[in-house]
N, C-alpha and C positions, 0 to 999 in steps of 0.2 A: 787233405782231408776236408769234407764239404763240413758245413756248419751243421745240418744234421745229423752228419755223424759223428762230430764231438758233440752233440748236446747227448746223442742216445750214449755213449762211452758215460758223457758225465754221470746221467741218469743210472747206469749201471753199476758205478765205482759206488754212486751216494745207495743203491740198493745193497750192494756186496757188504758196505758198511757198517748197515743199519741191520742187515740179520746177523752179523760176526758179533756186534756190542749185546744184539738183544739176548742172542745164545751164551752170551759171557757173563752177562748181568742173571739171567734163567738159572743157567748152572750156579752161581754165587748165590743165589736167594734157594735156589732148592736145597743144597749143601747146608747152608746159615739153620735153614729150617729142621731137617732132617737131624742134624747133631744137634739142637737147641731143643728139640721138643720130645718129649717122653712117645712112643707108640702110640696111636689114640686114634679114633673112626676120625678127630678133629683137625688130625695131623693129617691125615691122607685127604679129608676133604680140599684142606688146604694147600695140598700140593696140587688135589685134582685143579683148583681153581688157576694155581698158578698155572700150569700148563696150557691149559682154556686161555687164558689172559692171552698166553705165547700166541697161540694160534691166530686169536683174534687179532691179534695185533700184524701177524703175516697177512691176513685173510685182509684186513682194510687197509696196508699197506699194498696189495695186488690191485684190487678194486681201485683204492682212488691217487696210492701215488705217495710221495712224499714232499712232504714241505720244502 
């Protein structure tokens, strides 16, 4: 295996990673939320945000990579 093919594997492994914790961490804070807080336009904003977070957070994880 050439060195650039284990760096692109490593880079893949560290990407597969980092969206499995994010989607696990998403789903545990949406959950947290959704049974913690009465019905409310405040509740849903606040999930809307969460979500938006998610994205963005995939969206500049494409663009520039990860640490």
């Amino acid at each position: 295996m050439s060195l650039e093919q284990e760096a692109e594997d490593f880079r893949a492994k560290k990407k597969e990673h980092f969206n499995l914790k994010l989607d696990m961490l998403y789903e545990e804070i949406e959950l947290f939320i959704t049974y913690s807080l009465h019905y409310s336009d405040e509740r849903d904003h606040a999930l809307t945000r969460l979500r938006e977070s998610k994205l963005w957070c995939r969206n500049t994880e494409d663009r520039y990579g990860l640490k």
